[in-house]
Each structure stands twice: as structure tokens, then as C-alpha cells.
C-alpha positions in Angstrom: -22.6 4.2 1.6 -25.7 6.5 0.6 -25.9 4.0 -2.7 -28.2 2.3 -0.6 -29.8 5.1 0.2 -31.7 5.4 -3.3 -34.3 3.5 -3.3 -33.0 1.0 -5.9 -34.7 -2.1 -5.4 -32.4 -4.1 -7.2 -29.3 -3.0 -5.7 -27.7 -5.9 -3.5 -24.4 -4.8 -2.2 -22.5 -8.2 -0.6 -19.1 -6.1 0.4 -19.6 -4.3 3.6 -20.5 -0.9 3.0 -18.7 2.4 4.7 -21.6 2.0 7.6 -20.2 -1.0 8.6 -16.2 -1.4 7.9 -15.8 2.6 8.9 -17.4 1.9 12.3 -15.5 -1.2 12.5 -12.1 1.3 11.6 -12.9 3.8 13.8 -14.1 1.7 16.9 -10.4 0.0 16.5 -8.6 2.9 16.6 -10.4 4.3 20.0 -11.7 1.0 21.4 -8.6 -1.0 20.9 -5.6 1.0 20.3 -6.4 3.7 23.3 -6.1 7.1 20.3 -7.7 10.1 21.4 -5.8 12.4 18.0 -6.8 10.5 14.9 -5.5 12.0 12.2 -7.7 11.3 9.2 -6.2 11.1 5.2 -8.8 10.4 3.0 -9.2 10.2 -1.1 -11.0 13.0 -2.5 -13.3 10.6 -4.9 -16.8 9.8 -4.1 -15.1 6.8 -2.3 -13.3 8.3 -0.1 -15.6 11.3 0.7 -17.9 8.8 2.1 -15.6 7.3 4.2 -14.4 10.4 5.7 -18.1 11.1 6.6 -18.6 7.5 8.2 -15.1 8.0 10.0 -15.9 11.1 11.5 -19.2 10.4 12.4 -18.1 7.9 14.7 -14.9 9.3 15.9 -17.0 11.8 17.1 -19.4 9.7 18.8 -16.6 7.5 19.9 -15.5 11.3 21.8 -12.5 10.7 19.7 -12.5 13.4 16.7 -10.4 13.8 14.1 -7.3 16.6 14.7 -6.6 16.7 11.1 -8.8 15.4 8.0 -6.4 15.9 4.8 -8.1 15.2 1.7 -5.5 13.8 -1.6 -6.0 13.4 -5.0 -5.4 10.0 -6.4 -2.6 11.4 -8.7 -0.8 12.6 -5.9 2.8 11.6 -5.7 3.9 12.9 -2.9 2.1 12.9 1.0 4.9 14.3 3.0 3.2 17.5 3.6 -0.1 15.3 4.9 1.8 13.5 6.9 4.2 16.5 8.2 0.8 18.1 9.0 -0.7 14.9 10.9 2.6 15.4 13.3 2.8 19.3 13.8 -1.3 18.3 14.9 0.2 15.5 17.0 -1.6 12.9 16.0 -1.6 9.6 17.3 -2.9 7.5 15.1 -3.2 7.7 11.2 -6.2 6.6 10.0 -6.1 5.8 5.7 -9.0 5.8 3.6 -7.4 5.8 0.3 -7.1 3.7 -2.6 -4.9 1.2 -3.4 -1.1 3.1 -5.2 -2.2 6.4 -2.3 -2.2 3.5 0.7 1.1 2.3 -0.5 2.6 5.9 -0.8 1.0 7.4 2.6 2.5 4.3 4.2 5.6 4.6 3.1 6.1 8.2 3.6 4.7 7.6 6.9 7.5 5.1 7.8 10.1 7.9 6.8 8.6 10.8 9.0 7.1 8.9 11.7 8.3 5.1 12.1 6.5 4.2 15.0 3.1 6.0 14.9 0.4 3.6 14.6 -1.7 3.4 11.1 -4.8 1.6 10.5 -6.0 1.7 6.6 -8.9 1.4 4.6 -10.1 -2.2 2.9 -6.9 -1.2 0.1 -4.1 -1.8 2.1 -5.5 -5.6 3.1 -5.1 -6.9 -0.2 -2.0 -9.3 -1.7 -1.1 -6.8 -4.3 -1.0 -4.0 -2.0 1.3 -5.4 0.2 3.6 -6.6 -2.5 4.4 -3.1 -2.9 6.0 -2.3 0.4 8.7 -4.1 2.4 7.5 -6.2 5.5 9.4 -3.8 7.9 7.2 -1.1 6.0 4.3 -2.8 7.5 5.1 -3.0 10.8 2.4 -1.4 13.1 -0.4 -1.4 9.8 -3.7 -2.7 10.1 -6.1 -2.5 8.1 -10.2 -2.7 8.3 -11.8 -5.6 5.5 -15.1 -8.1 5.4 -12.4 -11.0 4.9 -8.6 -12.2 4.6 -8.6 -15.2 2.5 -4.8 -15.4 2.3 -4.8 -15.2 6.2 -6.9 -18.2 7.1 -4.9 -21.8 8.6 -8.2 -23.8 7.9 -11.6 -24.2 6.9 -13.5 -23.4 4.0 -12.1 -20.0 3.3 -8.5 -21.3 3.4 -9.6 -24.2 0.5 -11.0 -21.4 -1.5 -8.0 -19.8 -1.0 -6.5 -22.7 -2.3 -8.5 -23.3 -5.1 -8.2 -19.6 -6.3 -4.8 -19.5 -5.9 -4.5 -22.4 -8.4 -7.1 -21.0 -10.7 -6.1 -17.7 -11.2 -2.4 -18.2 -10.3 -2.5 -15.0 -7.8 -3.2 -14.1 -3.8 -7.2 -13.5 -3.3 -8.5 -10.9 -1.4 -11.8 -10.0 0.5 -13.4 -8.5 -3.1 -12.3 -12.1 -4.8 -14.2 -13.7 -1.7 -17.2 -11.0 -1.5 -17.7 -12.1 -5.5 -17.8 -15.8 -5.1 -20.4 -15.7 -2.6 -22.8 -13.4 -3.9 -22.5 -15.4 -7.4 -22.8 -18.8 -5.4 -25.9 -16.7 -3.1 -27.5 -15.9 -6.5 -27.4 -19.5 -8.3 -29.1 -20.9 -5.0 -31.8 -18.5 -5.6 -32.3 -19.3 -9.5 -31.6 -23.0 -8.4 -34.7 -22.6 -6.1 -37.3 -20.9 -7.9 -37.0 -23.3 -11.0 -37.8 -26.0 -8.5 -40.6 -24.0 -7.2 -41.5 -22.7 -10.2 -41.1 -22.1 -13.5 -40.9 -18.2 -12.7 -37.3 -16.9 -12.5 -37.8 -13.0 -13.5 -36.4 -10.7 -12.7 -38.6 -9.3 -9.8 -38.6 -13.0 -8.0 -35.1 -13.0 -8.2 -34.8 -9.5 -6.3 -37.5 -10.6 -4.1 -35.7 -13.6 -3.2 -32.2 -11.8 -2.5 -34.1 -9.3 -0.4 -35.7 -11.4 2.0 -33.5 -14.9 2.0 -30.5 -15.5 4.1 -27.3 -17.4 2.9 -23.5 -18.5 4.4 -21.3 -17.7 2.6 -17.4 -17.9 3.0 -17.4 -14.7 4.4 -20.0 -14.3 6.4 -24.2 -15.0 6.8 -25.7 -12.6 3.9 -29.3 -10.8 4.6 -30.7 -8.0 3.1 -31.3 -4.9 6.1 -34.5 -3.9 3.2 -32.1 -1.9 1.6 -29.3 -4.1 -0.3 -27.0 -4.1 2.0 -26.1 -8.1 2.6 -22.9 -8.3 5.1 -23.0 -6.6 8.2 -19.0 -8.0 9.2 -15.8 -6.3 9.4 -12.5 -7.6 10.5 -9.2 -5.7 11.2 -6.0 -7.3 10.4 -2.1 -6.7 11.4 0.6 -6.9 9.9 3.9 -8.0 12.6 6.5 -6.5 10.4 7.8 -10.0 9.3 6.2 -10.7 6.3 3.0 -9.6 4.1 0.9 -12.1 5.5 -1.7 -9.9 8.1 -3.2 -11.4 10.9 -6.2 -11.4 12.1 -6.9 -9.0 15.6 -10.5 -8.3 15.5 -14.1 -8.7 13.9 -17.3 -6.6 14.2 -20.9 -7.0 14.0 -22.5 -4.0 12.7 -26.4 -3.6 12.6 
């Protein structure tokens, strides 16, 4: 989150950062699912230390704070202890902020030690490939935060991209895939614009036209908040224990 902190003017960030999808993660877990004992597992990269700091910010505003915050390496091969911890604290909910292989792990181990507390996970756990890894009655009671689930929409524009992408690259896409396409198709609208306007497309008019232009996407409506930061959307999605197809249970508007 703090990269748009640094006073990078050309820094344009078009996946929701920790500000936005954390808030949206921790507001679920209090707001929708009734915790009061989250119990927090986080990576202990740079990616997951910020979203331990968003997540406990507002579990603690939310009057909701964390009774465990367990930090794992990503070559960790075994969260039983973690998650033995997370029930000796009685916790619950677990709340994931890992990457992709420690969400699949922490999931499973969960399932083992306790089958029928609630998890809600990071962005990781919504993608295809994720999933693929765990059985669907592995899944049942997961959610996860993301901006987007292609693979979960019935209709619209997102579902023919999901389409088209599917018979492009041969494989499921996910919110990143769908985060991409828009900021490329955001960023040939403004080149497309300035030639007509001009014959100036440098550098600098192109950041000054990102910062202060609006576009819909897929996704969502893009806008710079002056510091990068484009999408302001997070939704959480389900998973009914049926299949590895998530549904989708909420969506957020974080300014």
C-alpha cells in the first residue's frame, strides 16, 4: 500500500491496493460474518506485512482485533502449529493473507484441525489455479477478498472476456488477467486521444492524462485519488463446497 505513498508521479496502480481490498476483508469478516476473534496468518514478505498492517488497522477500528497475528515464511511447508495456535486462542475466524502455494497449504491444514471454522483469504486464494489445488469439499466455508472474478460472471462484458481469454490463452483468468487488460485498454485511449489532440504524446502528457481522466473498464470505473491508485472496488467471493467456481457475496466501495 505505502507504494503510493512515494511521491512517484508515474506510478498508476489499476489492482486495488491493501487500503482498499484489506478494508473490504476485514469489514466482511466483522460486518458480515458476526467474528469478534479473528485470527490473522499473514506472509512475512513486504506483501504480506502490509496487509497485516491494513487488516489490523481496521479490525481494530471495526472493535474487532486480531487474537493471534502469525507471521510464515513462504517456504514454509507445514502450518499446523499456526493453525493449532489460532484454536488454543479460539479464534473464530481465520483470516489469510498469504500468497498463492501458503493459501493452499493454510487451507488445507485448516480443513484437518478445524473443518468448520470459517476462512476468508487474501486476493491468492480467488484465482483458477489456486483452487485447482484443493478439493471442492476443501473449499467449503472459503472466501476470499479480490477487485474481480472473471470465471464467476453468467453475463455481460466480463463473462465475454472471460470467454475470449479462455480461448486465447487456453486457461481460467483471474482478477490480475482482468486488472491488466484494462489498464492496457485505459492507456491506448489515452495515446489514442492525445494524437488526435495533438501531436504531443510524451511521457509527461501521458501521466497527466492517467492522473486526471476517468475510464470503465471491465472491472470497474478507473480514477486516479492524486496518488496512482485507480480502483477503489473489492469484492468477496464464496466458495459452496461443490465445485471451484466462487460466487460472488459482496462488493465494496472504498474512498
Amino acid at each position: 500500500a505505502r507504494l503510493s505513498e512515494m511521491g512517484n508521479p508515474y506510478f498508476f496502480r489499476f489492482f486495488p491496493s491493501d487500503a482498499t481490498v484489506k478494508v473490504a476483508h476485514a469489514r466482511y469478516v466483522v460486518e458480515k460474518l458476526g467474528a469478534r476473534r479473528p485470527a490473522v496468518i499473514y506472509q512475512s514478505t513486504a506483501y504480506g506485512q502490509s496487509g497485516r498492517e491494513q487488516l489490523a488497522k481496521t479490525l481494530a477500528e471495526l472493535k474487532a482485533p486480531p487474537v493471534l497475528e502469525e507471521s510464515v515464511a513462504p517456504t514454509a511447508n507445514d502450518l499446523t502449529a499456526a493453525i493449532a495456535r489460532a484454536k488454543a486462542a479460539k479464534a473464530d475466524v481465520l483470516v489469510l493473507h498469504l500468497h498463492a502455494a501458503s493459501t493452499v497449504l493454510a487451507v488445507r491444514q485448516a480443513r484437518q484441525i478445524l473443518p468448520d471454522l470459517p476462512i476468508v483469504a487474501g486476493s491468492a486464494m480467488h484465482q483458477p489455479a489456486t483452487a485447482a489445488l484443493l478439493e471442492p469439499a476443501e473449499l467449503r466455508g472459503v472466501c476470499a477478498e479480490t477487485a474481480a472474478s472473471p470465471i464467476s460472471a453468467t453475463d455481460g462484458p466480463i463473462k465475454a472476456f472471460a470467454d475470449s481469454y479462455r480461448q486465447a490463452f487456453r486457461t481460467e483468468p483471474d482478477a490480475f488477467a482482468a486488472a491488466q487488460y484494462d489498464a492496457v485498454q485505459m492507456l491506448a485511449r489515452v495515446v489514442t486521444d492525445l494524437r488526435k489532440a495533438s501531436a504531443d504524446v510524451s511521457p509527461i502528457a501521458v501521466r497527466g492524462a492517467l492522473g486526471r481522466e476517468s475510464y470503465k473498464g471491465l472491472v470497474t470505473t478507473y480514477k486516479s485519488d492524486g496518488k496512482g491508485n485507480m480502483a477503489h472496488e473489492a469484492e468477496i467471493v464464496c466458495y459452496d463446497g461443490q465445485g471451484r467456481v466462487p460466487r460472488v457475496v459482496e462488493r465494496y466501495t472504498i474512498r
